[in-house]
N, C-alpha and C positions, 0 to 999 in steps of 0.2 A: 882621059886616063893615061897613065903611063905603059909603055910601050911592055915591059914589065910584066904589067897587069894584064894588059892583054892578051898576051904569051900563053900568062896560066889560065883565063877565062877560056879562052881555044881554048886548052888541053884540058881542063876539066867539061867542057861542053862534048869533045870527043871522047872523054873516058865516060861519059851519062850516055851517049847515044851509042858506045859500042855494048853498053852493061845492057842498053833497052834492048840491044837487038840479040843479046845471048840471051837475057831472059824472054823472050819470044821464042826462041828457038828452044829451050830449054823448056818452057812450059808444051810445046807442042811434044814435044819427046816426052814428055809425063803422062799428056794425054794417051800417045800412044801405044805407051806402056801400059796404062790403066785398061787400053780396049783389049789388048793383048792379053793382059791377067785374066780380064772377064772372059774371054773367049778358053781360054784354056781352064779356068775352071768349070766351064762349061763342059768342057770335054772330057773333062776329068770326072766329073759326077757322071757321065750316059757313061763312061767303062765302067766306072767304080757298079752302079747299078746292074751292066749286061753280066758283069764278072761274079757280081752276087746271085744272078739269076742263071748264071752258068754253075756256079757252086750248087744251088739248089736242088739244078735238074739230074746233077752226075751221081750227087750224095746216093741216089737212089738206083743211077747204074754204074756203082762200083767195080773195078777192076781188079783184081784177085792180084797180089805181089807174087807172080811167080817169074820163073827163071825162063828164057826161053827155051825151046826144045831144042836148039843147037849148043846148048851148055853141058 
């Protein structure tokens, strides 16, 4: 081969293995985005539910809108 050629075979061999190693990196960070989404939707739905079932229990000991006695 020509020296040339060479050159570009290197630098195209090093632009594939530095693409392989960001996409490794980049698929790992997806992953652990995805655990993170899942985890927080989880956490999202036990509020969403206790906050429902804190609506439920107060509905029924409501607190009168008055003014304080120092007004």
């Amino acid at each position: 081969m020509h020296p040339e050629t060479d050159e570009r075979l290197i630098e195209l061999e090093t632009r594939v293995a530095y693409q392989d190693d960001a996409l490794l990196k980049l698929q790992a960070l997806v992953r652990a985005q995805q655990q993170q989404m899942y985890q927080l939707e989880k956490q999202f739905e036990t509020l969403r539910e206790r906050f429902q079932q804190l609506q439920r229990n107060d509905s029924s000991q409501a607190i009168p809108n008055e003014k304080p006695p120092h007004y």
